[in-house]
C-alpha angles and dihedrals in degrees: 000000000000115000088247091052100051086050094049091051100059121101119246116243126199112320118246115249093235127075126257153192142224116273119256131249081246089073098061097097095050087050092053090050094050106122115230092239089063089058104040085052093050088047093055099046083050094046079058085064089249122135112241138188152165122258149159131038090337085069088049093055090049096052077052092060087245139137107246120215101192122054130186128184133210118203144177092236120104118252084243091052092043083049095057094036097053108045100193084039109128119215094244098177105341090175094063096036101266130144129159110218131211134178130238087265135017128052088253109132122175123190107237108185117188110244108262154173113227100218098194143000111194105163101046086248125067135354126268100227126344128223109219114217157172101238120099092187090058092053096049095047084063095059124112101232140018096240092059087039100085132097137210128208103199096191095054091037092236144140123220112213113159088158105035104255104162090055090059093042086055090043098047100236132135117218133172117231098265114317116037091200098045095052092044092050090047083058131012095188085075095073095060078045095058086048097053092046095057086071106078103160129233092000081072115225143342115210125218112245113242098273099052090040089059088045092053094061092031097050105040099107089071088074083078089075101050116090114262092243099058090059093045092060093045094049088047097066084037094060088037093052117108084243095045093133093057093045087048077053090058105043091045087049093047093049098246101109099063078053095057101040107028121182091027113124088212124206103194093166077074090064099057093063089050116104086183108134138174122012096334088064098064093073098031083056106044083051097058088043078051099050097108103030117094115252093254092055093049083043088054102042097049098052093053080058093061082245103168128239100259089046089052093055096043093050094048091043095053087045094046090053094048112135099008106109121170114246110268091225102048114091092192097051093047096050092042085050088045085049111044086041097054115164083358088068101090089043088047092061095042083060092046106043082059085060102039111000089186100046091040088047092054091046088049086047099050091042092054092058092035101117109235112261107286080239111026137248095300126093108267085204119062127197091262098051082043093055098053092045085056126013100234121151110241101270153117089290090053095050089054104054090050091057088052090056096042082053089050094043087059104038093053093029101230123181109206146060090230086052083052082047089046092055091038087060092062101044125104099226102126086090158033121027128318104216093092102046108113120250137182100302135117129244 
């Protein structure tokens, strides 16, 4: 079925109480990538006698000329008539109107939120009670900024735009809905939010008019009262944006970062040299931000952030290596740093090339054309085989000695377990103490 037809073919649900227009040519693409689930759920909300549209990002991508993989829908029904008219439906955030909706087969979920006022916010986070509603313009009115701030009938074919959204989009410029002070202190977590939206991409930056760039500054205490998860999640997708060094400008410049980070001595000139992209880039960045703090002050920081535990280590390995390089001529020393990196290899040369892009390009260089170990990564000689070569009880001193020969299995690349006897055979290990033999690390 041709995109026009399986438009023309949905029911229309209750009319929004705000005018339209039709939807641009720019929205073609976005038409064409609508999944069928999306429209069979929004069929059946409107076959209920309920208004439905499209909100959110999805209706970004779609004044972008993109295709939106994410689609959330705002409707007149209530969350307990979406429950009992969608059987496999979770009730996603019921309080505040929200359901995700799923239909009797497929994984397929959308978000469907009740149009609302939020009557008041005390506490900078989170409303106290909401007022569901009928009114799309009401609901609209409630949103952060104006780009988010859009609607889509998909039935009429319409777009919904009370606060020109789609000329700042065009424009590149990043506005609150009517007062920028009064919609960051109803949430704090939409200052992290402007931030992030000024990244779009490869499409470069959006800029905050003038009254959202003072309220930025003006309003950023009151990211003390949002919860330390949500900005971490926030601060997670800035540092993973394709413009993440001018946004970590910007956030130096405005004061927030300092907020967000205190104690850290942060370097953010660094970040501009980093090609680190995706989720690879949230740790490489945070330890060249890190590059001058003491280990205790990033530990603490981070924490506070709700960082886990694997994010922590990472942050604090790739910090701890910084500016120590292998030699680019030196065979041993590459395969030892391959080695001993391991899947933190690709994240560690994004750090180093920030601090030296020609030593770190030779190393890459000679790393590209180094042949793989002749047996691995793994140790050739195993604490049996080591026992019976030597006699040594199992213990902390044989452990050791196992890891000197697995580091000078992979520093010379041998390829048998009679080489790693061989080099056993030259070693001074009969006597004196064991805490100081090298093993497989790096530096």
């Amino acid at each position: 079925m041709a995109a026009d037809e399986r438009f023309a073919s949905l029911p229309a649900g209750a009319a929004a109480d705000l005018a339209g227009e039709p939807l641009p040519q720019s929205f073609d693409v976005w038409l064409a990538g609508l999944p069928d689930s999306l429209l069979e759920v929004m069929a059946r909300l409107a076959e209920a006698g309920a208004g439905v549209w499209v909100v959110g990002g999805s209706v970004r991508d779609a004044c972008a000329g993109l295709t939106a993989h994410d689609h959330d829908l705002a409707t007149t029904m209530r969350p307990d008539q979406m429950l009992a008219l969608f059987p496999r439906a979770l009730p996603t955030g019921v309080r505040f109107g929200t359901v995700s909706l799923r239909l009797e087969e497929g994984n397929e979920q959308y978000e469907a939120t009740t149009l609302r006022t939020d009557l008041e916010y005390r506490d900078g986070r989170r409303p106290e009670e909401v007022d569901f509603g009928d009114s799309l313009a009401q609901d609209l009115r409630r949103r952060d900024f104006t780009v988010n701030a859009m609607a889509v009938d998909l039935a009429r074919q319409h777009l919904h735009d009370p606060f020109g959204g789609q000329e700042d989009l065009e424009a590149g410029c990043l506005r609150a809905v009517g007062d920028a002070r009064e919609r960051l202190s109803e949430d704090g977590l939409r200052i992290m939010r402007a931030y992030r939206f000024m990244d779009r991409g490869d499409a470069g930056l959006w800029q905050p008019d003038e009254a959202l760039a003072s309220a930025l500054v003006e309003c950023q205490r009151m990211l003390t009262l949002v919860s330390s998860e949500r900005i971490w999640h926030e601060l997670q997708l800035i540092l993973s944006g394709a413009n993440a060094a001018a946004i970590l400008d910007r956030l130096g410049v405005d004061g927030v970062l300092g907020l967000l980070l205190p104690e850290w001595t942060c370097d953010v000139d660094l970040q501009h040299r980093c090609s680190a992209t995706g989720s690879e880039a949230v740790a490489a960045r945070l330890a060249l931000l890190a590059s001058a703090t003491d280990r205790g002050r990033v530990e603490s920081a981070l924490r506070d952030l709700t960082a886990p535990r694997k994010m922590l280590d990472a942050v604090q390995e790739l910090r701890r290596r910084l500016g120590t390089l292998p030699q680019a001529t030196s065979s041993a020393q590459l395969r030892l740093y391959r080695v001993a990196l391991g899947a933190r290899l690709e994240q560690q040369l994004h750090c180093e090339a920030s601090l030296d892009a020609d030593a770190t390009a030779a190393v890459r260089e000679a790393l590209t054309s180094l042949p793989a170990n002749q047996a691995g990564d793994l140790p050739l000689m195993d604490g049996n085989r080591l026992f019976e070569s030597t006699g040594l009880e199992p213990g902390e001193r044989l452990g050791r000695l196992k890891a000197w020969l697995h580091r000078i299995q992979i520093e010379q690349d041998l390829a048998t377990v009679a080489d790693v006897e061989s080099a056993l055979a030259d070693l001074d290990w009969q006597d004196g103490p064991s805490d100081d033999w090298p093993r497989v690390s790096w530096p």
